[in-house]
C-alpha positions as a printed NumPy array, in Angstrom:
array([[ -17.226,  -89.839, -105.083],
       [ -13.412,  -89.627, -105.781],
       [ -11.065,  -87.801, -103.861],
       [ -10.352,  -85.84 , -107.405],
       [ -14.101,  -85.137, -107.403],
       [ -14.295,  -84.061, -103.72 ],
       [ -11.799,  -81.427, -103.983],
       [ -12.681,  -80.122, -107.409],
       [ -17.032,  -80.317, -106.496],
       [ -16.424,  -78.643, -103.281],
       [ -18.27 ,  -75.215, -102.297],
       [ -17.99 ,  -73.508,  -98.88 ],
       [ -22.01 ,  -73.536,  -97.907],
       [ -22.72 ,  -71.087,  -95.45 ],
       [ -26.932,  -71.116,  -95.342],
       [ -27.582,  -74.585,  -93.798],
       [ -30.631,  -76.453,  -92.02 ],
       [ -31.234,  -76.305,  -88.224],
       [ -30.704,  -80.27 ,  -88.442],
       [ -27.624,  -81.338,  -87.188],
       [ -26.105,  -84.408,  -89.126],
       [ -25.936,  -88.036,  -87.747],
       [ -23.23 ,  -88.551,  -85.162],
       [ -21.925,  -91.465,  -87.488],
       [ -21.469,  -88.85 ,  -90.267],
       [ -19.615,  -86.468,  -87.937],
       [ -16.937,  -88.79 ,  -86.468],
       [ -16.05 ,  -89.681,  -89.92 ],
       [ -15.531,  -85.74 ,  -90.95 ],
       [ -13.564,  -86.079,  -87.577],
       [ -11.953,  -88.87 ,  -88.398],
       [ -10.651,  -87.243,  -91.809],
       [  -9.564,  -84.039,  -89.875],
       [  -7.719,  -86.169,  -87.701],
       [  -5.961,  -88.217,  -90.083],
       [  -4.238,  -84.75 ,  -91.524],
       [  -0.537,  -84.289,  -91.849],
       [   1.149,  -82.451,  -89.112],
       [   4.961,  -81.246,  -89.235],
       [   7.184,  -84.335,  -88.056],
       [   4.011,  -85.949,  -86.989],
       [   3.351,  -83.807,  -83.623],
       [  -0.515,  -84.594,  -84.104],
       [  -1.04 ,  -81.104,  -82.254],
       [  -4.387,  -79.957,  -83.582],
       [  -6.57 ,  -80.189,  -81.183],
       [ -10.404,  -80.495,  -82.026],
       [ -13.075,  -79.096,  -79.67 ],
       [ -16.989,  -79.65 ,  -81.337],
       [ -19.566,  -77.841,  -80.457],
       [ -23.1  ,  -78.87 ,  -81.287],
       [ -25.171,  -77.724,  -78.457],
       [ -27.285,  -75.258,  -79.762],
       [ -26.821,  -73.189,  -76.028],
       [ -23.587,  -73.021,  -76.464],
       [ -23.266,  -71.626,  -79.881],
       [ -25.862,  -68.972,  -79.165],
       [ -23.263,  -67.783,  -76.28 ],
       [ -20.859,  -68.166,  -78.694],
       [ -22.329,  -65.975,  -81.   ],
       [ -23.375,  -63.533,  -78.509],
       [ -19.394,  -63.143,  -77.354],
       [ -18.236,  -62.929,  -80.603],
       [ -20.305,  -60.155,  -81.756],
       [ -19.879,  -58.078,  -78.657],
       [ -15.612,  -58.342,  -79.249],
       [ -15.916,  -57.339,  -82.695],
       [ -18.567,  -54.38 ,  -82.05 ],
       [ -15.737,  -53.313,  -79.724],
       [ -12.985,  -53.332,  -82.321],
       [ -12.242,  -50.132,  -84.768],
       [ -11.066,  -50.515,  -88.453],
       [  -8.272,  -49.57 ,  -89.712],
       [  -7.26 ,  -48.641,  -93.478],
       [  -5.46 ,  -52.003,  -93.804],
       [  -8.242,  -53.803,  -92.314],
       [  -8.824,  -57.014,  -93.795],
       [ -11.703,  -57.402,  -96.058],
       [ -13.839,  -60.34 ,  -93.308],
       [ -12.345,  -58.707,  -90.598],
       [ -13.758,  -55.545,  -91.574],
       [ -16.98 ,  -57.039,  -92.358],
       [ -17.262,  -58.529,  -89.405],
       [ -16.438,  -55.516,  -86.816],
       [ -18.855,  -53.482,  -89.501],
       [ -21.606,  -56.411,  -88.969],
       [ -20.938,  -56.748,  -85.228],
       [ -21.791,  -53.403,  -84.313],
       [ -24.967,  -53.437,  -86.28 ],
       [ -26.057,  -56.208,  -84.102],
       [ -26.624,  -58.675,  -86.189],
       [ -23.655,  -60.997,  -87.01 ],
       [ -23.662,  -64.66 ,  -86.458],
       [ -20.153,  -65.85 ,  -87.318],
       [ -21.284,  -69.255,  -87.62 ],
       [ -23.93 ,  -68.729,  -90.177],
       [ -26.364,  -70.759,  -87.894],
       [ -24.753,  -74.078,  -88.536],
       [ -25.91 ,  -76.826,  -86.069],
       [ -21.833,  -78.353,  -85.848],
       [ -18.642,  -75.86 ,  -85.274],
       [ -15.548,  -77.68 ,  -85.097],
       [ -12.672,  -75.232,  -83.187],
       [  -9.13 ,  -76.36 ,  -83.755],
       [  -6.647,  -74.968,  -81.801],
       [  -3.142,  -75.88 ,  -81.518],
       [   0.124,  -74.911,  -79.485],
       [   1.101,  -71.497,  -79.403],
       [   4.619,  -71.402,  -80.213],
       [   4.62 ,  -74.247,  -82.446],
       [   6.16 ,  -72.957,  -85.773],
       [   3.792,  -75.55 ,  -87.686],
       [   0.622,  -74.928,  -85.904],
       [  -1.252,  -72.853,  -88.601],
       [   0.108,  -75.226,  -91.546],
       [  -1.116,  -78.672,  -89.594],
       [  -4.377,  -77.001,  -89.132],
       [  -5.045,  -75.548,  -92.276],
       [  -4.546,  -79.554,  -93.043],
       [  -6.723,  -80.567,  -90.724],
       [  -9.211,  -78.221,  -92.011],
       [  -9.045,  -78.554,  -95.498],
       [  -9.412,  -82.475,  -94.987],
       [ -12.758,  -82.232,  -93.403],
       [ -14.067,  -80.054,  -95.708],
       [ -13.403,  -82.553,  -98.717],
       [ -14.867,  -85.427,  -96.112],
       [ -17.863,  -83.227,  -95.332],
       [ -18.478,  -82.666,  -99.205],
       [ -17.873,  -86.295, -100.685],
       [ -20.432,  -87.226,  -97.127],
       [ -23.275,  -85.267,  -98.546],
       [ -22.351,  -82.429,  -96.058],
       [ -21.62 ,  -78.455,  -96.324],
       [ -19.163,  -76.833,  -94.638],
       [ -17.461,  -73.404,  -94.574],
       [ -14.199,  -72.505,  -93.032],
       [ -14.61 ,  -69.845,  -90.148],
       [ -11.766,  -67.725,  -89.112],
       [ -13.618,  -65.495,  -86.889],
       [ -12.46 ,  -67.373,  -83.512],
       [  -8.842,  -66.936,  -84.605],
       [  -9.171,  -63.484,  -84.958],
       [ -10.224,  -63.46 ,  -81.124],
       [  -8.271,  -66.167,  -79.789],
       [  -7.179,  -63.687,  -77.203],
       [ -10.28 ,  -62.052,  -76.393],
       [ -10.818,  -62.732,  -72.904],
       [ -14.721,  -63.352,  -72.91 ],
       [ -14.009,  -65.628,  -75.904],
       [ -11.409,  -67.319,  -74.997],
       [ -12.67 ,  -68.034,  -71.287],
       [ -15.754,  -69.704,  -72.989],
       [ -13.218,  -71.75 ,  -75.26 ],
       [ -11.539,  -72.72 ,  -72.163],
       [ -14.679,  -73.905,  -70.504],
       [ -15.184,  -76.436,  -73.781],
       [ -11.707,  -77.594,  -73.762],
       [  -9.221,  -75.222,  -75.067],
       [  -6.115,  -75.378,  -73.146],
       [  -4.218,  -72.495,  -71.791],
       [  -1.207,  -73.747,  -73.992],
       [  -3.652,  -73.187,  -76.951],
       [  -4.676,  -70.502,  -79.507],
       [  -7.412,  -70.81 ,  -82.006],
       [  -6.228,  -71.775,  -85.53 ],
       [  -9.649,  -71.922,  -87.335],
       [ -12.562,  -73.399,  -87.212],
       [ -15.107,  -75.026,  -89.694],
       [ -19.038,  -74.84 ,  -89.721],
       [ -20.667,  -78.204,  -90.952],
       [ -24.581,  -79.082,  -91.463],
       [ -26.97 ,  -80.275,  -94.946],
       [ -27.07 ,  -77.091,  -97.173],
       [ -30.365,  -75.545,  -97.165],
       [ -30.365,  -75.406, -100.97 ],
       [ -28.105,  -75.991, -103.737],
       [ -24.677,  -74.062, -103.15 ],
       [ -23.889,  -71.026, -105.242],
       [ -21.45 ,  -71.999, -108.631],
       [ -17.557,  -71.813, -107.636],
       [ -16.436,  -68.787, -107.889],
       [ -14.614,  -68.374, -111.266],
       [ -10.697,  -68.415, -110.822],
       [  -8.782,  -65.451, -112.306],
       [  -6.053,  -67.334, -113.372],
       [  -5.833,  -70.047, -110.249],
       [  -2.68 ,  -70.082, -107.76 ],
       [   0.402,  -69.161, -109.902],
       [   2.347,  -72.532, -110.365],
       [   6.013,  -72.21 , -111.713],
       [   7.599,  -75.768, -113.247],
       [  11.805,  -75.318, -112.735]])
């Protein structure tokens, strides 16, 4: 598959198989992420993957409970909002069930940090698609970088204290074909001077 192909195929999959994917396959989605641009090449995006399946069900469980804790507002984000609503139902699993999360985190303060990321990011989503692979972006973590139970769990995997969440991404085999692409209105508005 061509890099043209990759980005214009790609889906965000968010049902996948308990299976986690080869090792091999991984370090190359890894390997992608890391290969990202980063503002004047700090190389500051720091990956922590999880894919013990003990972990992620703590995970989950600490995520739900901050987000049952939270109240909406009227300006409440749309996921945000369906997340706190979800949460306090007791039933939300941010990660969809995926066997892989990748975290990446980067230093707070660093003007650049989001935009390297979001790099980072979108890279091993196209490597995870042209590999045979689905993956979703998950912003959930972000949202509770500061969240003390969170973030002392994060801390325990490797998150330094220098650190806040960025993103994350979810990666497994789709169980089933992904959904079509959701139709653009118009696309991002693109002015030629």
């Amino acid at each position: 598959m061509d890099a043209m192909e990759a980005i214009l195929t790609r889906r965000s999959v968010r049902k996948m198989k308990a299976e986690a994917p080869e090792r091999a396959l991984l370090e190359q989605v890894i390997e992608a992420g890391r290969s990202a641009p980063s503002g004047s090449n700090s190389q500051s995006t720091h990956l922590i993957v999880i894919t013990e399946k003990e972990t992620l069900s703590v995970l989950k469980e600490k995520v739900q409970a901050a987000f049952a804790k939270m109240e909406e507002g009227p300006d409440t984000y749309v996921s945000l909002r369906n997340s706190i609503r979800a949460s306090k139902k007791g039933n939300y699993v941010f990660h969809y069930g995926a066997p892989v999360l990748i975290v990446t985190a980067n230093k707070k303060g660093y003007g650049n940090a989001m935009a390297d990321s979001a790099c980072v990011l979108e890279n091993m989503m196209i490597a995870s698609h042209a590999l045979g692979l689905g993956s979703c972006w998950i912003n959930q973590l972000h949202w509770l970088t500061e969240d003390a139970e969170v973030r002392g769990l994060l801390e325990t995997l490797g998150l330094g204290a220098d650190e806040f969440v960025t993103g994350g991404l979810i990666v497994g085999y789709a169980d089933g074909a992904p959904g079509p692409k959701f139709p653009k209105k118009n696309g991002n508005p693109v002015t030629w001077a």
